[in-house]
DSSP file (Angstrom, degrees, kcal/mol; ACC not computed):
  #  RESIDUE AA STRUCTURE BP1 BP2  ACC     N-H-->O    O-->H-N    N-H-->O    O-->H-N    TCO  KAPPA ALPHA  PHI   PSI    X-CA   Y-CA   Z-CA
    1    1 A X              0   0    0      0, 0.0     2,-0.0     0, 0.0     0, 0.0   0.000 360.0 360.0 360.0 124.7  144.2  106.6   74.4
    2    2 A X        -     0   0    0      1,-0.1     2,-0.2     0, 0.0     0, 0.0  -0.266 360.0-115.4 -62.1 157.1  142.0  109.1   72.8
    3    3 A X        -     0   0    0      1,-0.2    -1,-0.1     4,-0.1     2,-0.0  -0.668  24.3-132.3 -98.5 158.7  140.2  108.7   69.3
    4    4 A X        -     0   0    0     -2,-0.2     4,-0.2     1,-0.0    -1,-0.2   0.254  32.6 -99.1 -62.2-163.5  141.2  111.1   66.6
    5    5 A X  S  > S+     0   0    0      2,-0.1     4,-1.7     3,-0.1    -2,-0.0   0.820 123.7  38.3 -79.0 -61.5  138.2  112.9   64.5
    6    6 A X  H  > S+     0   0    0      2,-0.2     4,-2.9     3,-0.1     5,-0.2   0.892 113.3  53.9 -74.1 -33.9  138.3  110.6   61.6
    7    7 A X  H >> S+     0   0    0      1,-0.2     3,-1.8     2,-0.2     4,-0.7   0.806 110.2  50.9 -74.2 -99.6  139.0  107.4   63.8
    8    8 A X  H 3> S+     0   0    0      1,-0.2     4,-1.7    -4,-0.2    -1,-0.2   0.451 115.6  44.1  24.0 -70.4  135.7  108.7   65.8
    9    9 A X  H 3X S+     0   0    0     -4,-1.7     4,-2.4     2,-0.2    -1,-0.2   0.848 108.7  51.7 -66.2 -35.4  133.9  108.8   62.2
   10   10 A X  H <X S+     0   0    0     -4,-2.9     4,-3.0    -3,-1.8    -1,-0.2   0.959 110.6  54.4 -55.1 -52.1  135.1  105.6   60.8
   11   11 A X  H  X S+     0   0    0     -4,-0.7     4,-1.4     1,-0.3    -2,-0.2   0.918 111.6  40.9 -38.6 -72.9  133.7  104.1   64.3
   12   12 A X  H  X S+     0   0    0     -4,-1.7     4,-3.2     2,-0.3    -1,-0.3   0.804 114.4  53.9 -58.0 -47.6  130.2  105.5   63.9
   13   13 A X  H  X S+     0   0    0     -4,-2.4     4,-0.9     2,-0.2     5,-0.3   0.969 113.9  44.1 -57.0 -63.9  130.3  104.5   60.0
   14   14 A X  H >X S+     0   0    0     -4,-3.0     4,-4.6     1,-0.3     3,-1.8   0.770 115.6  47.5 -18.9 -82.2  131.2  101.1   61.1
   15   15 A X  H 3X S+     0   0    0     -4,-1.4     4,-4.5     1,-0.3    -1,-0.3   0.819 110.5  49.1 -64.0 -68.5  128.6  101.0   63.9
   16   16 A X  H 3X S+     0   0    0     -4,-3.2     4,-0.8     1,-0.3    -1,-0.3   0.536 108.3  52.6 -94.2  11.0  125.7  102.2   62.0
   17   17 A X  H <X S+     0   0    0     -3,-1.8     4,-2.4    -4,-0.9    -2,-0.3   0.581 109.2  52.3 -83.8 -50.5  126.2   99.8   58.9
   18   18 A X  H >X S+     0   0    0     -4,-4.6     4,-1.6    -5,-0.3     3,-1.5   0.945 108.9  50.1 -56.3 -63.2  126.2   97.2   61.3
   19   19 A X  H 3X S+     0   0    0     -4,-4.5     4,-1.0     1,-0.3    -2,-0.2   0.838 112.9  44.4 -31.0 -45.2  122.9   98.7   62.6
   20   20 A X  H 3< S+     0   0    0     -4,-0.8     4,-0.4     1,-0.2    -1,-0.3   0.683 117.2  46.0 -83.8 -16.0  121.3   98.8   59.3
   21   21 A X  H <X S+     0   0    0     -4,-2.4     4,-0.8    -3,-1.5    -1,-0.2   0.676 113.8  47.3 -85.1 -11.0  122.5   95.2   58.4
   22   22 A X  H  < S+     0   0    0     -4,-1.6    -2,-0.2    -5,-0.2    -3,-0.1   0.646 117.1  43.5-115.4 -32.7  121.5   93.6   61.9
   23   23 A X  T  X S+     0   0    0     -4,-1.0     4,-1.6    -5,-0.5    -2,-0.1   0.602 106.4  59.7 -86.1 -18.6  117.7   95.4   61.6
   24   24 A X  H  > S+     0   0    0     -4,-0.4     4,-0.9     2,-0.2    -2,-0.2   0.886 115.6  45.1 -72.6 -55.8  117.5   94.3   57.6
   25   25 A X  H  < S+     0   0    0     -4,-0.8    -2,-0.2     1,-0.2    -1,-0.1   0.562 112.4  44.7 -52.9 -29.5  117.9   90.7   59.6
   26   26 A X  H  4 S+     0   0    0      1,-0.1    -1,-0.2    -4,-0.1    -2,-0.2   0.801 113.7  40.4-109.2 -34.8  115.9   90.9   62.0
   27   27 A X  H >< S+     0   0    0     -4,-1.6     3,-3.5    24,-0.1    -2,-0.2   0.733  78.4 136.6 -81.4   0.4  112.8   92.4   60.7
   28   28 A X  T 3< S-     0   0    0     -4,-0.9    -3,-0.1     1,-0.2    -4,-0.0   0.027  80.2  -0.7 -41.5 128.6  113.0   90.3   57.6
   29   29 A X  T 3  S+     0   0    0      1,-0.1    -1,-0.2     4,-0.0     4,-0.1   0.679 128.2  68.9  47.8  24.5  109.4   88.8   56.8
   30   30 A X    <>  +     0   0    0     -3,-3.5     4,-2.6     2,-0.1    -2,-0.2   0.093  53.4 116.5-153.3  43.7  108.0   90.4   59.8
   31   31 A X  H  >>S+     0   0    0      2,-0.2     4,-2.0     3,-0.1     5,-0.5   0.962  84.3  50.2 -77.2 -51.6  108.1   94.4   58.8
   32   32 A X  H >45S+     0   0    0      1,-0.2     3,-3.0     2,-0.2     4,-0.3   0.486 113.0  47.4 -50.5-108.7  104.0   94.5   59.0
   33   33 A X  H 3>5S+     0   0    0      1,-0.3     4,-1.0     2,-0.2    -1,-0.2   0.158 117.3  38.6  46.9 -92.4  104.3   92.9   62.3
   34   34 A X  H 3X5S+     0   0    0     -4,-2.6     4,-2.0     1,-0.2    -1,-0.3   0.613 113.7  57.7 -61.1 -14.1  107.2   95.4   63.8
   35   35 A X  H <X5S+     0   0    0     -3,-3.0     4,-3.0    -4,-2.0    11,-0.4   0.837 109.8  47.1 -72.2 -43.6  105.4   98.3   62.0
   36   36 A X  H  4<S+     0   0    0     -5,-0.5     4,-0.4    -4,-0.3    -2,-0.2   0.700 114.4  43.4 -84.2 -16.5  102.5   97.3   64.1
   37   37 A X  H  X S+     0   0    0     -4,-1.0     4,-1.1    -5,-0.2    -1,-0.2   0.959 109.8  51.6 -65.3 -55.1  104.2   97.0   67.2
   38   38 A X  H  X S+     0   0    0     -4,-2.0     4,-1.9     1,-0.2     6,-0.7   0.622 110.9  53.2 -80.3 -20.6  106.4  100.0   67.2
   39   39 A X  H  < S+     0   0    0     -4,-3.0     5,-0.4     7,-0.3    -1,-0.2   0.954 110.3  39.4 -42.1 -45.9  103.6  101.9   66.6
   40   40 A X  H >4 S+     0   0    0     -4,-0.4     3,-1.6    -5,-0.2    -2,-0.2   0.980 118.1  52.0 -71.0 -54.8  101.4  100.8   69.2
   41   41 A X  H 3< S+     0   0    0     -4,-1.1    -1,-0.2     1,-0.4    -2,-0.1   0.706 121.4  27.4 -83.6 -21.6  104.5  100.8   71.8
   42   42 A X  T 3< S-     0   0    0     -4,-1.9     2,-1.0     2,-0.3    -1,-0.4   0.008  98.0-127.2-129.3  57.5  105.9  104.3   71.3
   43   43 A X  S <  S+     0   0    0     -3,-1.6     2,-0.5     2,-0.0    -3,-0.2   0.422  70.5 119.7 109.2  13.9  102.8  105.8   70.2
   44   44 A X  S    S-     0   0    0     -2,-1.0     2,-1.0    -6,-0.7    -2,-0.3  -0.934  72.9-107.2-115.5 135.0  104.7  107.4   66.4
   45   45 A X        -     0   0    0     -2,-0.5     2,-0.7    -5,-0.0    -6,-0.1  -0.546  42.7-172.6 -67.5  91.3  103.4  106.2   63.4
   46   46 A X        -     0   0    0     -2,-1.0    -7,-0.3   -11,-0.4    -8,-0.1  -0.771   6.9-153.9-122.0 132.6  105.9  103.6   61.5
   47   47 A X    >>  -     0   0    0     -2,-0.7     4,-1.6     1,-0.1     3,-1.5  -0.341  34.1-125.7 -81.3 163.8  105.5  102.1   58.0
   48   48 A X  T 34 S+     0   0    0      1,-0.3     5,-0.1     2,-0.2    -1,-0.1   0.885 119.3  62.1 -88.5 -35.1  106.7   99.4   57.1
   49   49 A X  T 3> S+     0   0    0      1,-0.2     4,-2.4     2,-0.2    -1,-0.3   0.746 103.3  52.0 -37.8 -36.6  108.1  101.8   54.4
   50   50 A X  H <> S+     0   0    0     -3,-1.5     4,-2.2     1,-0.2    -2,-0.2   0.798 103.8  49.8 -79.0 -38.2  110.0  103.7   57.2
   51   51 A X  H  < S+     0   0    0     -4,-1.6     4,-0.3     2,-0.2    -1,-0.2   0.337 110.7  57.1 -93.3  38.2  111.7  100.8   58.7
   52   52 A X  H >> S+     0   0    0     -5,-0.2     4,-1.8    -3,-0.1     3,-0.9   0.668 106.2  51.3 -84.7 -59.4  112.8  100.1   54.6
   53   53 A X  H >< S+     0   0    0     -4,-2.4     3,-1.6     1,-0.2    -2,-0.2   0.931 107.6  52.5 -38.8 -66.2  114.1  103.3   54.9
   54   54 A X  T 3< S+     0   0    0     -4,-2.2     8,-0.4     1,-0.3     9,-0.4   0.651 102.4  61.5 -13.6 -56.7  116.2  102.3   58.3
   55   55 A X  T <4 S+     0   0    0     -3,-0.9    -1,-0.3    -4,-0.3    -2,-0.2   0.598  81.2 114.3 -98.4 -40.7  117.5   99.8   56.8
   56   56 A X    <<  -     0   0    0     -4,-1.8     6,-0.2    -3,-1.6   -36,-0.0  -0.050  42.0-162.1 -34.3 145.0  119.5  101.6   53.9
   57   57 A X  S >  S+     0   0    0      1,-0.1     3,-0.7     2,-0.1    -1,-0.1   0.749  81.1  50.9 -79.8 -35.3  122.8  101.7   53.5
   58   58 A X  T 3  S+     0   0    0      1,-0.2    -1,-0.1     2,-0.0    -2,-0.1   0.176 101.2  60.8 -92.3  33.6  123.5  104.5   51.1
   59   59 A X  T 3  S-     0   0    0      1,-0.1    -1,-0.2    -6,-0.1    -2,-0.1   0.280 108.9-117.1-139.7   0.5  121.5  107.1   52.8
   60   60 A X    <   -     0   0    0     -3,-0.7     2,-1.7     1,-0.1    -1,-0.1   0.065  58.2 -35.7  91.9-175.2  123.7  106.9   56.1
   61   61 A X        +     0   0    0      1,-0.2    -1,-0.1    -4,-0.1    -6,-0.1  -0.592  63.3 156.9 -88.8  83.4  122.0  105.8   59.9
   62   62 A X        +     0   0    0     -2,-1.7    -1,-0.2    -8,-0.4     2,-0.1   0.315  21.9 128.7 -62.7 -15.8  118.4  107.1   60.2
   63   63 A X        -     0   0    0     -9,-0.4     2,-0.2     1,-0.1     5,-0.0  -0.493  62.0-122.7 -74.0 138.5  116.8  104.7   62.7
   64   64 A X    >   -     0   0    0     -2,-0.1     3,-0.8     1,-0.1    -1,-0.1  -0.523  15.0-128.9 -34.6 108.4  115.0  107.0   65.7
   65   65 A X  G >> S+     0   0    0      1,-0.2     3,-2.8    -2,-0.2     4,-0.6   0.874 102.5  71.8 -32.6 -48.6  116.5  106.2   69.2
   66   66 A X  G 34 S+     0   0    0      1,-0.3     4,-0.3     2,-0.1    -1,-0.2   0.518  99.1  43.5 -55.2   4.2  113.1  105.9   70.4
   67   67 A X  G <> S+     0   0    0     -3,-0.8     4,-0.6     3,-0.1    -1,-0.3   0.536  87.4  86.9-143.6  14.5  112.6  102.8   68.6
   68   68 A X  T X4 S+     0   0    0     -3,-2.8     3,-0.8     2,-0.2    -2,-0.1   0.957  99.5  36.2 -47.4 -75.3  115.9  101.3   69.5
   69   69 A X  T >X S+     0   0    0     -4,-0.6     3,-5.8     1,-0.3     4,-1.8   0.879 117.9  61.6 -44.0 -67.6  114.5   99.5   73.2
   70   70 A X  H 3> S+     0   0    0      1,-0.4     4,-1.5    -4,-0.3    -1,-0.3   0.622 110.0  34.0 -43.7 -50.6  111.0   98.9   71.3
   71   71 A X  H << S+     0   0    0     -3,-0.8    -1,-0.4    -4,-0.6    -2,-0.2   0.097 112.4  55.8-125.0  27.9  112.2   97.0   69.1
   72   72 A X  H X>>S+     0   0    0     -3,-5.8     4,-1.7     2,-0.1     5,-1.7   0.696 108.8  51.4 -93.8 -39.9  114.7   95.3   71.1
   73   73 A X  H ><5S+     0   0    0     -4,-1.8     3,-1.1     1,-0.3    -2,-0.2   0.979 111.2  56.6 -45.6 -68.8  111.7   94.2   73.8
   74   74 A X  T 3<5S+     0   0    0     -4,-1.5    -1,-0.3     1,-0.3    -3,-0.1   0.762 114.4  29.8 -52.3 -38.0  110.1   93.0   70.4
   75   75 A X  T <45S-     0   0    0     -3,-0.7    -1,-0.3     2,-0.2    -2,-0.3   0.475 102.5-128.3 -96.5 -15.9  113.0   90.4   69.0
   76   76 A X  T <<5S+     0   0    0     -4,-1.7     2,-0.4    -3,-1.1    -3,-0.2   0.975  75.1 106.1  60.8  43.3  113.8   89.9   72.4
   77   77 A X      < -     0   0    0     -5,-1.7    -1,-0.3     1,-0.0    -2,-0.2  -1.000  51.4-163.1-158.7 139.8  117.4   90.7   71.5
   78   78 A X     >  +     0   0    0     -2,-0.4     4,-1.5    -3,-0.1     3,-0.2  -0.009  51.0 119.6-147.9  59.6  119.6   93.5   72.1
   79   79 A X  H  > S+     0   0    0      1,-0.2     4,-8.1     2,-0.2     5,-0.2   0.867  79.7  58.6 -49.4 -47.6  122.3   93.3   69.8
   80   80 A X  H  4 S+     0   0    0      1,-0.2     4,-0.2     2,-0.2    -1,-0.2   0.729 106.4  44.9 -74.3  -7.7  121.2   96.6   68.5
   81   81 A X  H >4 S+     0   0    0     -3,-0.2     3,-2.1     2,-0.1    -1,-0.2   0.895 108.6  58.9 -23.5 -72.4  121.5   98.2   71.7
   82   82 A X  H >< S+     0   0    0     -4,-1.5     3,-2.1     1,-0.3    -2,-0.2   0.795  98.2  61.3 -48.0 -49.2  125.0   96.5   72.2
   83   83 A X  T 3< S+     0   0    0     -4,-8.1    -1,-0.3     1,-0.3    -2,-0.1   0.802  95.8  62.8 -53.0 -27.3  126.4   98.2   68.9
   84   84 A X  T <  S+     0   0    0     -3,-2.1     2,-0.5    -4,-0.2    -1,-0.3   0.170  80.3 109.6 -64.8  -5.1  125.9  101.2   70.3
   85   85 A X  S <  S-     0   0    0     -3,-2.1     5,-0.2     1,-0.1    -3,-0.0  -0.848  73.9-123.7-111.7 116.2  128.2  100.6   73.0
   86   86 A X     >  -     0   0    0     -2,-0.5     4,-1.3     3,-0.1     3,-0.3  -0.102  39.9-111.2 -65.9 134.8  131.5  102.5   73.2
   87   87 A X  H >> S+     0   0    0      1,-0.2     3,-2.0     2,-0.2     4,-1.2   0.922 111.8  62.7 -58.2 -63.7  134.2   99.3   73.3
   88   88 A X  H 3> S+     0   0    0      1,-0.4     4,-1.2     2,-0.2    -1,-0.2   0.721 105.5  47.6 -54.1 -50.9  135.3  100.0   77.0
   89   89 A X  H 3> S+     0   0    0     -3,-0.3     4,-2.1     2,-0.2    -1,-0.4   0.902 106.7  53.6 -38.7 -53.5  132.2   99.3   77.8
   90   90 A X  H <X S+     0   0    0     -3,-2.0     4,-3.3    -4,-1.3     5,-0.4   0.979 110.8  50.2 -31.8 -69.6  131.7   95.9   75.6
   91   91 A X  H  X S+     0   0    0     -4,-1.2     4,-1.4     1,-0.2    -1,-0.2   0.895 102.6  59.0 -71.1 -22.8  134.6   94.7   77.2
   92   92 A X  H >X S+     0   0    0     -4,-1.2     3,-2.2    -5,-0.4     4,-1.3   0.943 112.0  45.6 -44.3 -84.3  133.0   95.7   80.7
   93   93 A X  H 3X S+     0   0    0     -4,-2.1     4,-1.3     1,-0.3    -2,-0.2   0.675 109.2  49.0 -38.7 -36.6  130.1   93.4   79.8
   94   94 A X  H 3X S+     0   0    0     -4,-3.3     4,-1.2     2,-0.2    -1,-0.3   0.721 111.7  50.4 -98.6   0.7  132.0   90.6   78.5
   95   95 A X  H XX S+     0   0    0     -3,-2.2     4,-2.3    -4,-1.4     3,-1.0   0.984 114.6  49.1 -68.9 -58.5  134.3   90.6   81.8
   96   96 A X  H 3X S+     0   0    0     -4,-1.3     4,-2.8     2,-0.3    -2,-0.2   0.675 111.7  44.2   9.8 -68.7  131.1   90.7   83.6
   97   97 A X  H 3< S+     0   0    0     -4,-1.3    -1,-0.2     2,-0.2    -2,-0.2   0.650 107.7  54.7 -90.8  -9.5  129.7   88.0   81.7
   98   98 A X  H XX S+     0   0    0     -4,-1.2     3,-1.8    -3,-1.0     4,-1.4   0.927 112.0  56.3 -81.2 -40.0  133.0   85.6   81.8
   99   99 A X  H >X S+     0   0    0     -4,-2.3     4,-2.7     1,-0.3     3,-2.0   0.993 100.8  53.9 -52.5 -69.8  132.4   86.3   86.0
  100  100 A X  H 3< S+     0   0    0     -4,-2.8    -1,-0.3     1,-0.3    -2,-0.2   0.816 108.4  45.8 -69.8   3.3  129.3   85.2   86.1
  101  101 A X  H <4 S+     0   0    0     -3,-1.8    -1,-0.3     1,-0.1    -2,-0.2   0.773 113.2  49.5 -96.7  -0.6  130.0   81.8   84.5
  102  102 A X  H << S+     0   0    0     -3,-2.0     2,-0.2    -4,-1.4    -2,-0.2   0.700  99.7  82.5 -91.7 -32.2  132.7   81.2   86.5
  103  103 A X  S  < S-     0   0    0     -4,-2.7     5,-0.1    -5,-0.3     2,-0.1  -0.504  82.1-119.3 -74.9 158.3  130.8   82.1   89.7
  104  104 A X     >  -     0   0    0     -2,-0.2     4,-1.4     3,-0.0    -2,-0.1  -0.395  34.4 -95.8 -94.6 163.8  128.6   79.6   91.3
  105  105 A X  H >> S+     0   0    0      1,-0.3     3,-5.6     2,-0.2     4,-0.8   0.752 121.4  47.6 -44.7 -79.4  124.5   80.3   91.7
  106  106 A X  H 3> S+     0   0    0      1,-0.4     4,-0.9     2,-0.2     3,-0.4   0.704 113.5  47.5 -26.5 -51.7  124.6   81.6   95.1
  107  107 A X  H 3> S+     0   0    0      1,-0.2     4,-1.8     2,-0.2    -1,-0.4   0.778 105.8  54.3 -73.1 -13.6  127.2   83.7   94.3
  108  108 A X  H <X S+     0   0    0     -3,-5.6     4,-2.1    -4,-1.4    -1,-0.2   0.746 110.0  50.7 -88.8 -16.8  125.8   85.1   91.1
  109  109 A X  H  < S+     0   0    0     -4,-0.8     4,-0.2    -3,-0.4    -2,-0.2   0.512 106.6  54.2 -75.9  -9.8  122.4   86.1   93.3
  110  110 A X  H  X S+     0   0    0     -4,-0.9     4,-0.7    -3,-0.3    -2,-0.2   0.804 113.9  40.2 -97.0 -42.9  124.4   87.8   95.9
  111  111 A X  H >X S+     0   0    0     -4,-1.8     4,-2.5    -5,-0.3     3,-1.1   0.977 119.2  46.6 -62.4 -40.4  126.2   90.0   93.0
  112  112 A X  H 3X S+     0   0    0     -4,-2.1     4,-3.6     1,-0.3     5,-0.2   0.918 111.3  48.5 -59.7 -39.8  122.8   90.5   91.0
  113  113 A X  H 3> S+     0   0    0      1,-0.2     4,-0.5     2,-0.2    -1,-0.3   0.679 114.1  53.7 -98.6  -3.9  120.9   91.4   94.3
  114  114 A X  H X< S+     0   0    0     -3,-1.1     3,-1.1    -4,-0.7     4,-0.3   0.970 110.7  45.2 -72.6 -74.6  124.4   94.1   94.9
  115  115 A X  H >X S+     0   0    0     -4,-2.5     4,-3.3     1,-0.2     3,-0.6   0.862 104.7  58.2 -57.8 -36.6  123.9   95.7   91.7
  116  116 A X  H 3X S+     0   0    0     -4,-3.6     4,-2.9    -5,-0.3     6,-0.2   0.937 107.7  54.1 -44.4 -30.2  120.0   96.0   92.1
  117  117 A X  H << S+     0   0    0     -3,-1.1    -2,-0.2    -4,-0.5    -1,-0.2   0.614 108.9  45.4-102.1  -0.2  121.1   98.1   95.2
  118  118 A X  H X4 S+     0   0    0     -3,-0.6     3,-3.2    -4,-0.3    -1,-0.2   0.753 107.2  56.4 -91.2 -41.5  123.4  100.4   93.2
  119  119 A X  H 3< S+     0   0    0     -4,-3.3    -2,-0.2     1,-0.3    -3,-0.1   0.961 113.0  43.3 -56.9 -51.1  121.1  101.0   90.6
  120  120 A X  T 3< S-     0   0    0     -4,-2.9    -1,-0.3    -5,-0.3    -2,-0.1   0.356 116.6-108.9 -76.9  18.7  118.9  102.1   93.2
  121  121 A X    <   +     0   0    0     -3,-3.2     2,-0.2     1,-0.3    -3,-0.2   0.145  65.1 142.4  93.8 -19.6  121.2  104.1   95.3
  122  122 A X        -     0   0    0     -6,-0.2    -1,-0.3    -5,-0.1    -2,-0.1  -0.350  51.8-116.7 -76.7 145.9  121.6  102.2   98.1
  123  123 A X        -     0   0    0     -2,-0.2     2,-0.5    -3,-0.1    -3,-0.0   0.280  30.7-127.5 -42.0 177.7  124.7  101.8   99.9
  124  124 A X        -     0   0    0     -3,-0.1    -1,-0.1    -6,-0.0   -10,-0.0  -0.823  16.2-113.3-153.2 130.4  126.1   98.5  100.0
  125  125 A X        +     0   0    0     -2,-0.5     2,-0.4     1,-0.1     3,-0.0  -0.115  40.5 177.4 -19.7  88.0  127.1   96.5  103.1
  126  126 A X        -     0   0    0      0, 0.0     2,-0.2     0, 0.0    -1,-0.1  -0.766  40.9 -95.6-101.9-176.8  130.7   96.3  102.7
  127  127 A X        -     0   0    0     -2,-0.4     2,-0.2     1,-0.1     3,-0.1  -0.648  48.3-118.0 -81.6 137.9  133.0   94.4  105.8
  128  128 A X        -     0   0    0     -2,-0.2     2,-0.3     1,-0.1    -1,-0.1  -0.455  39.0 -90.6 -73.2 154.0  134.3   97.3  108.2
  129  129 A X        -     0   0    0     -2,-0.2     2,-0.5     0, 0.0    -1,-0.1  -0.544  34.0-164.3 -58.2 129.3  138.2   97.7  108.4
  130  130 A X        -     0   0    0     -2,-0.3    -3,-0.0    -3,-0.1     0, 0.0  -0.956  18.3-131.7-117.9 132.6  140.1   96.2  110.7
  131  131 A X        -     0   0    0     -2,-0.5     2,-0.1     1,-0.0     0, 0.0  -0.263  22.3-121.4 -88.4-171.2  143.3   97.3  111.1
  132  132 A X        -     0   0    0      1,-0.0     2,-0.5     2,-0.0    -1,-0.0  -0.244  21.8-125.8-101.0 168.6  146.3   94.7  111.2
  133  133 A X              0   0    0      1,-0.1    -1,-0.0    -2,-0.1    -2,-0.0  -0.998 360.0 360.0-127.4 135.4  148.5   94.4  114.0
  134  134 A X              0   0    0     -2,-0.5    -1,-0.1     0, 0.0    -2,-0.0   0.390 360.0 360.0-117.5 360.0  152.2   94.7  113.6
């Protein structure tokens, strides 16, 4: 089903109030810290004043893409990544993540080592057809 305009806008409002409440959380008592990080790591000058700014609500969703990954790497968390994520996806991920607890190790190293070999283009070994006999 397709989104309307406004349903579209509501989404994104949604989305990027979650963003600014979930980054208010995370950097909380460690803005020098992340200032000092994201500097260093994407090479743009940010003040601890700029991720204050980020963090507003009434001034609408400001945070720089470039400093999404960077400061997921840094919390070691990637919620804020994950908000970003169009639901059809989400629910990709968490199908995805109910398979791998249901699968057993072996089997979750044979899928991992599958998807390494799409990401990188390679073909992947399926079982030839055989046809039936009737």
């Amino acid at each position: 089903m397709a989104t309307t305009g406004s349903q579209s806008q509501s989404d994104a409002s949604h989305s990027g109030t979650a963003i600014q409440k979930l980054l208010a959380k995370l950097i909380r008592n460690k803005r020098e810290a992340v200032s000092e990080n994201l500097s260093q790591v994407t090479g743009v000058h940010v003040s601890v004043a700029m991720l204050n700014s980020f963090t507003r609500t009434d001034k609408g969703v400001r945070l720089p893409a470039i400093l999404l990954r960077p400061l997921c790497d840094f919390f070691d968390d990637d919620r804020l990544l994950l908000l970003l994520m169009r639901p059809h996806l989400r629910k990709f991920l968490a199908l995805g993540q109910a398979a791998a607890e249901i699968l057993d190790e072996r089997a979750q190293k044979q899928l991992m080592a599958a998807s390494t070999e799409l990401q990188a283009g390679k073909k992947s070994k399926r079982p030839k057809r055989v046809a039936c006999a009737r």
